[in-house]
C-alpha positions, 0 to 999 in steps of 0.5 A, spaced: 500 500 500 502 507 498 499 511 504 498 518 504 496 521 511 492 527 513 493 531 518 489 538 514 496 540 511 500 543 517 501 536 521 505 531 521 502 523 521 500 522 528 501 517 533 493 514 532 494 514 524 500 510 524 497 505 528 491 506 523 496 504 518 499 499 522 492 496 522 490 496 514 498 493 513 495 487 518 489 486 516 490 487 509 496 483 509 500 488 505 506 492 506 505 499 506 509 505 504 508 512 507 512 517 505 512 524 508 511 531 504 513 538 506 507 542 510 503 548 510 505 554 512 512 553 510 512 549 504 504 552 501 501 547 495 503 545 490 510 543 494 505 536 497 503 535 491 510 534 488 513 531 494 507 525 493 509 525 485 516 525 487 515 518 492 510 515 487 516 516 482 521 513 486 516 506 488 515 505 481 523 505 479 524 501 486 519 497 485 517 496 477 511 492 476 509 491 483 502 490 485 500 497 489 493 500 492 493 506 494 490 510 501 488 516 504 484 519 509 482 526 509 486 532 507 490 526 505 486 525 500 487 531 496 495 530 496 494 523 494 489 525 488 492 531 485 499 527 485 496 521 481 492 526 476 499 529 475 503 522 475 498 521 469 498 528 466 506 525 466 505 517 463 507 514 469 503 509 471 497 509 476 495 504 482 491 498 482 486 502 486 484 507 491 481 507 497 479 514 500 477 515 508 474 521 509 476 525 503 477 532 504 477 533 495 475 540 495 479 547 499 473 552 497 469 549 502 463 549 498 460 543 500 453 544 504 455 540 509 461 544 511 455 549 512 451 545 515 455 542 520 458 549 522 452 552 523 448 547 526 455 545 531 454 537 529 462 536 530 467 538 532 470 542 526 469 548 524 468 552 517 473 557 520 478 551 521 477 549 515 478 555 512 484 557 516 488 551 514 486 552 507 488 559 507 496 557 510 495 551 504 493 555 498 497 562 500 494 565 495 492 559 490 485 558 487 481 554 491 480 551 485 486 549 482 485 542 482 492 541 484 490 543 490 483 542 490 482 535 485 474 534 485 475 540 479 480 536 476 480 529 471 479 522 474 478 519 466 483 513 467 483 512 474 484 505 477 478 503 481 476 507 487 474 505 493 471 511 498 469 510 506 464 516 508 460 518 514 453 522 514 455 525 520 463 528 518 463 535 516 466 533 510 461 528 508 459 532 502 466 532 498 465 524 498 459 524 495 460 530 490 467 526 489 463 519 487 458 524 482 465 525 479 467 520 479 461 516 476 459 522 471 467 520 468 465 513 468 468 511 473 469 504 477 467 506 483 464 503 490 461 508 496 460 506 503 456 511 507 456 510 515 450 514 518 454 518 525 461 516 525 466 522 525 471 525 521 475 518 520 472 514 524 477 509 522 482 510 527 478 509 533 478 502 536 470 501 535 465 496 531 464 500 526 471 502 525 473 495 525 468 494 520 470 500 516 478 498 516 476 490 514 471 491 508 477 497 506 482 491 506 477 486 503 478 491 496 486 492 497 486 484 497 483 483 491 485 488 488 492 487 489 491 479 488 488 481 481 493 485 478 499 480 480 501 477 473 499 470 472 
C-alpha cells in the first residue's frame, strides 16, 4: 500500500494514524509505504503535491511492476489525488486502486455540509478551521486549482476507487460530490456511507471502525491479488 496521511496540511502523521496504518498493513496483509511531504505554512501547495509525485516516482523505479493500492484519509486525500492526476498528466503509471477515508477533495469549502455542520455545531470542526488551514495551504492559490483542490480536476483513467464516508463528518459532502465525479467520468467506483461516525472514524478502536478498516482491506486484497501477473 502507498499511504498518504492527513493531518489538514500543517501536521505531521500522528501517533493514532500510524497505528491506523499499522492496522490496514495487518489486516490487509500488505506492506505499506508512507512517505512524508513538506507542510503548510512553510512549504504552501503545490510543494505536497510534488513531494507525493516525487515518492510515487521513486516506488515505481524501486519497485517496477509491483502490485500497489493506494490510501488516504482526509486532507490526505487531496495530496494523494492531485499527485496521481499529475503522475498521469506525466505517463507514469497509476495504482491498482484507491481507497479514500474521509476525503477532504475540495479547499473552497463549498460543500453544504461544511455549512451545515458549522452552523448547526454537529462536530467538532469548524468552517473557520477549515478555512484557516486552507488559507496557510493555498497562500494565495485558487481554491480551485485542482492541484490543490482535485474534485475540479480529471479522474478519466483512474484505477478503481474505493471511498469510506460518514453522514455525520463535516466533510461528508466532498465524498459524495467526489463519487458524482467520479461516476459522471465513468468511473469504477464503490461508496460506503456510515450514518454518525466522525471525521475518520477509522482510527478509533470501535465496531464500526473495525468494520470500516476490514471491508477497506477486503478491496486492497483483491485488488492487489488481481493485478499480480499470472
Amino acid at each position: 500500500m502507498f499511504y498518504v496521511h492527513g493531518g489538514s496540511f500543517v501536521a505531521e502523521r500522528s501517533p493514532r494514524i500510524t497505528q491506523l496504518v499499522a492496522r490496514f498493513a495487518a489486516t490487509a496483509e500488505a506492506r505499506v509505504f508512507a512517505p512524508s511531504y513538506r507542510l503548510a505554512p512553510e512549504h504552501p501547495c503545490p510543494a505536497g503535491v510534488e513531494d507525493i509525485v516525487a515518492a510515487w516516482a521513486w516506488f515505481q523505479e524501486t519497485w517496477p511492476g509491483e502490485p500497489v493500492v493506494a490510501l488516504a484519509e482526509s486532507a490526505g486525500t487531496a495530496i494523494l489525488l492531485a499527485a496521481l492526476q499529475q503522475a498521469r498528466a506525466r505517463g507514469m503509471p497509476l495504482p491498482a486502486a484507491i481507497v479514500l477515508l474521509s476525503p477532504w477533495v475540495d479547499l473552497s469549502l463549498q460543500s453544504w455540509s461544511v455549512t451545515a455542520a458549522s452552523l448547526m455545531g454537529t462536530t467538532p470542526y469548524t468552517m473557520e478551521s477549515l478555512a484557516l488551514v486552507s488559507r496557510f495551504y493555498l497562500d494565495g492559490r485558487s481554491a480551485t486549482d485542482p492541484i490543490a483542490s482535485p474534485l475540479f480536476g480529471s479522474f478519466e483513467g483512474f484505477p478503481p476507487m474505493l471511498i469510506h464516508a460518514s453522514r455525520g463528518d463535516i466533510l461528508y459532502d466532498d465524498a459524495v460530490r467526489l463519487a458524482e465525479k467520479v461516476r459522471d467520468q465513468g468511473g469504477d467506483l464503490t461508496v460506503r456511507l456510515w450514518a454518525e461516525e466522525t471525521h475518520v472514524w477509522e482510527r478509533m478502536h470501535t465496531a464500526k471502525a473495525k468494520q470500516s478498516i476490514l471491508l477497506a482491506a477486503e478491496f486492497i486484497r483483491r485488488h492487489l491479488d488481481g493485478a499480480r501477473p499470472g
